[in-house]
N, C-alpha and C positions, 0 to 999 in steps of 0.2 A: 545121129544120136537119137535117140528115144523119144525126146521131147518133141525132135523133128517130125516124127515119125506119127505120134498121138496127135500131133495137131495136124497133119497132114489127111493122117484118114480119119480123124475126127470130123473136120471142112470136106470131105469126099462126103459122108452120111450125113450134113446140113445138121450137123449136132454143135449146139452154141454148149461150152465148158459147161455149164447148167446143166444141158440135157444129158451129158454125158454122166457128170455128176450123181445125178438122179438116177437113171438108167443101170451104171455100174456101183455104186454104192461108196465108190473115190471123192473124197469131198474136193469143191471146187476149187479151194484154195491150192488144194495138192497137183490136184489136174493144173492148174496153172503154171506154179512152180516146175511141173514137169518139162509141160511145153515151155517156158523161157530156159530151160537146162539148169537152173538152180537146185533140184531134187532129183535125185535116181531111187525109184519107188523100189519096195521089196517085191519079193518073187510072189506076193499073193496080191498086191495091187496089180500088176503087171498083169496074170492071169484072169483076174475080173476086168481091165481094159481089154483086152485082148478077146476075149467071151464078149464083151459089150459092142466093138469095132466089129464082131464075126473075122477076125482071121489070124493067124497063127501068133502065138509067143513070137516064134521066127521073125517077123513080121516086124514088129516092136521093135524088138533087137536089132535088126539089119544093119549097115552102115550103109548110110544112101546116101555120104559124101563121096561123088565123084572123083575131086581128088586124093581124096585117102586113099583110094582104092588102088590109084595109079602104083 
């Protein structure tokens, strides 16, 4: 999921939800909501994490549940 995903390479760049926050212009609260999976951001937060993380929309989006994928 998404959430999985921003907070995973959010912890990869040693960015505390604050710095991210800041950095992308996503208020914290949202970023948080994201990562526990409570919120699915629009397609213009996504692209400002996404520009803030340095790596693809793709990226975001992935499904990087192992077993879903089976």
């Amino acid at each position: 999921m998404i959430g999985d995903n921003v907070k995973r390479l959010r912890r990869a760049k040693n960015y505390s939800q604050i710095d991210l926050s800041k950095l992308s212009g996503v208020s914290q609260t949202t970023i948080s909501d994201v990562e526990n999976n409570l919120y699915t951001p629009n397609i213009k937060k996504i692209i400002q994490l996404a520009k803030t993380l340095n790596v693809d929309v793709n990226e975001l989006l992935a499904n990087t549940d192992k077993e879903m994928t089976k």
